[in-house]
Residue, then its C-alpha position, 0 to 999 in steps of 0.5 A: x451805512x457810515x464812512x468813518x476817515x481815520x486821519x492821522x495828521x502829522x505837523x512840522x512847523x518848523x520843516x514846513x514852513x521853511x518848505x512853505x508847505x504842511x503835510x497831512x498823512x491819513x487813511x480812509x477807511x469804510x467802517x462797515x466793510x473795513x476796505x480803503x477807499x480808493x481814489x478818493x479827492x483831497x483838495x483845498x476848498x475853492x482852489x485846484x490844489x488836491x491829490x487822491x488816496x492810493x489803493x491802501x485808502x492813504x494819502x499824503x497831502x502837502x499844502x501851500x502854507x498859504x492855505x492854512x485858513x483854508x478847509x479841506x474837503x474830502x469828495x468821493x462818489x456815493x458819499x457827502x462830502x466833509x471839510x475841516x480846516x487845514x490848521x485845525x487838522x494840523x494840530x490833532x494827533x488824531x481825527x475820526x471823521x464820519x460821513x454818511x452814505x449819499x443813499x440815506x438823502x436821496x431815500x428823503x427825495x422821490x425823484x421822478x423823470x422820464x430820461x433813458x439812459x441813452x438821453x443822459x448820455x447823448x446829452x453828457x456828449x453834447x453838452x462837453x462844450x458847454x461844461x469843460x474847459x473854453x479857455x487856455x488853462x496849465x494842468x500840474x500832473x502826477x504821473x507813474x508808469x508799472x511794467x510787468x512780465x510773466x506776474x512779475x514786476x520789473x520796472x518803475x517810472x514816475x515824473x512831475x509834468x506840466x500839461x498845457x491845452x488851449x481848451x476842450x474844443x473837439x479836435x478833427x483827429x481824434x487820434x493826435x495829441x492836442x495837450x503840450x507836455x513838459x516834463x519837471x521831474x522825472x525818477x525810475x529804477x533800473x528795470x528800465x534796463x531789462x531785456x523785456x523792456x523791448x516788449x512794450x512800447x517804445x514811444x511815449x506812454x504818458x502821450x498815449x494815456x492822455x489820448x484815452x481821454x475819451x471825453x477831451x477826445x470825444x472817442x465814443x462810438x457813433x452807431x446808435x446801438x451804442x446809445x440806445x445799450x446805456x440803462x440808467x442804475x440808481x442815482x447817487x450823489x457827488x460834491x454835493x449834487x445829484x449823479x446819473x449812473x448808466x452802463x452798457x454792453x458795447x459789441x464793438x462792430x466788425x468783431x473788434x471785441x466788446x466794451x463795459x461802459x459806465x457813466x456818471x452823469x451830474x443831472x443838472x449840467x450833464x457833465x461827466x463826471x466819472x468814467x469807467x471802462x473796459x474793453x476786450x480784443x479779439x486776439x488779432x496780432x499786433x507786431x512782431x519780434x524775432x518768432x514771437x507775436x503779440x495780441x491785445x488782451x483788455x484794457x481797464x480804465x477809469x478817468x475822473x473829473x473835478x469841478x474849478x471855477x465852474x468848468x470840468x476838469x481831469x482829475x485822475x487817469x488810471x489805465x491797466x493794459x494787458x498784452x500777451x506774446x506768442x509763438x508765431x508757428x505754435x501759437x503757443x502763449x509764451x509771456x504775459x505783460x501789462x502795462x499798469x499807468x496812473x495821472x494826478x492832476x494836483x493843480x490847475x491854472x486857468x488862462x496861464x501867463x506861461x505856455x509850454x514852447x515847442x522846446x521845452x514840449x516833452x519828446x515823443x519817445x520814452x520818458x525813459x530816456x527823457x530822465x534827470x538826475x533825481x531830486x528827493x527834495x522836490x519828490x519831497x513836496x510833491x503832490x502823489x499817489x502815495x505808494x503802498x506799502x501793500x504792494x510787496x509783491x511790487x516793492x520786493x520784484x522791484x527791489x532786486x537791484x537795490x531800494x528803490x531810493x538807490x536805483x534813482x540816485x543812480 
């Protein structure tokens, strides 16, 4: 099986360069299957600059006019990786990219050895000392937050952010936040003014995502049931090297609900380097407003990992939550909401001149009272999740009020 990468490449000499940046616009897209490939990495060879491809298989790339020279690499899991340099792509209308599978190498290899799925992944835990982060480092970040209630979109936020760590070190409360965020940008549509707003959290969301780093966390139950529930799958490839694949079916103790765990371990350093998640709840109540009461649903999560200067770092955060209202008395079910939130990590800085001060550090409660007056020419040039024009649904529930373009101005 090929992958073939439609790219079509758009240059601006003069625009770009005046911004010191040039824009490369494709689309990844599997030949044989004719789906996008989704949250694929775009990076520059040797630096952390990067963003992904959207859920369309698109993207748009802005690059330091200073890399011009530089190649750009495309990662995706299961495949080999491919480059081309940026200012050769720059000049083409058009460029038909083809990669092979990973499984047609490791066909070529017998690889042989006695781990089980419960020795890589015990390893992968051990060794997250060892293969992330060990010094202060400054993260640029993409993030973007979807409500919706009853099947309906309602409200939008994204925001530029700076998130700075000391290191990966193991915290003693794994519940309690170790990053300091500042906020750069931050832009969101009206909806935030809907009633149903109420109905989810108040507090800081981008925070809580950065708590369901299971890795940075080490938030992985401790029973040995859960080690010994991993089976190794087949080995792929990423970036290159070889890739471990376990998954589990957790019972989460005390009828808490159950977990799908799956694991992409690199089999030389043990480094995680993917994760997928998805966990149910049994139902029990949440909180209450006025006669209703809510209950937890799902969660569905997937977090990635890139290698910089020899460290693992985030790449990506996608997290999907699902909470249902009830009527107290009836236990009727009245409205679904979900909660649908993303966090690019385009740029890392390691051992930074500049750290995030207590006040500049973003505030615990909702980025959506944390706003500032909307920047197109910032948006203009920042490393995103491309949107999707795919996502009508999303674009006309949210547009109700305006273009989206409007609502922020506002």
């Amino acid at each position: 099986m090929r992958l073939y990468l439609f790219l079509v490449f758009i240059f601006l000499s003069p625009v770009s360069k005046a911004q010191q940046t040039l824009t490369l616009s494709g689309k990844l897209i599997d030949a044989e299957t004719e789906e996008p490939i989704i949250f694929a990495s775009i990076g520059i060879d040797g630096k952390s600059v990067g963003t992904v491809s959207n859920t369309l298989g698109e993207f748009d790339f802005h690059v330091p006019y200073v890399y011009k020279d530089y190649d750009m690499v495309i990662r995706m899991l299961g495949f080999n990786n491919i480059s081309a340099k940026i200012s050769d792509l720059a000049f083409q209308d058009t460029l038909i990219l083809r990669l092979n599978k990973s499984s047609k190498v490791l066909e070529e290899v017998v690889i042989q050895d006695s781990l089980s799925g419960a020795d890589i992944v015990s390893a992968a835990i051990l060794y997250i000392d060892k293969n992330y982060a060990n010094e202060p480092f400054m993260m640029n970040g993409f993030y973007r937050d979807l409500k919706k209630v009853g099947g309906k979109y309602f409200s939008l936020l994204e925001a530029a952010v700076k998130i700075y760590d000391e290191d990966y070190t193991e915290p003693k409360n794994k519940n309690r936040l170790r990053e300091r965020v500042a906020l750069m940008e931050v832009r969101k549509s009206l909806g935030y003014s809907n009633r149903f707003t109420r109905y989810f959290d108040e507090y800081n969301l981008l925070e809580d995502l950065l708590l369901h780093n299971n890795v940075r966390y080490r938030q992985f139950p401790e029973e040995e049931i859960f080690y010994s529930s991993f089976r190794r799958g087949k080995t792929t490839v990423y970036n290159g090297k070889r890739v471990h694949v376990t998954s589990c079916n957790f019972a989460v103790p005390e009828n808490q609900g159950a977990m799908l765990i799956k694991l992409y371990v690199d089999a030389e350093s043990y480094a995680i380097v993917r994760m997928e998640y998805k966990r149910t709840y049994n139902q029990e109540i949440l909180r209450k407003k006025g006669d209703l009461v809510s209950k937890y649903i799902s969660e569905v999560k997937t977090i990635d990992f890139n290698e910089y200067l020899g460290k693992m770092y985030l790449n990506l955060i996608t997290l999907e939550s699902q909470v249902n209202w009830y009527d107290e008395e009836t236990n009727e079910l009245k409205f679904e909401t979900e909660l649908q939130q993303e966090l690019l990590i385009n740029n890392i800085e390691v051992n930074p001149d500049d750290r995030i001060g207590r006040t500049e550090k973003m505030r615990r409660y909702g980025l959506q009272y944390q706003d500032q007056r909307y920047n197109r020419e910032f948006w203009n040039n920042y490393n995103v999740i491309k949107d999707t024009p795919l996502d009508n649904e999303i674009v006309a529930d949210l547009e109700e009020l305006g273009t989206l373009e409007e609502q922020f101005e506002y």
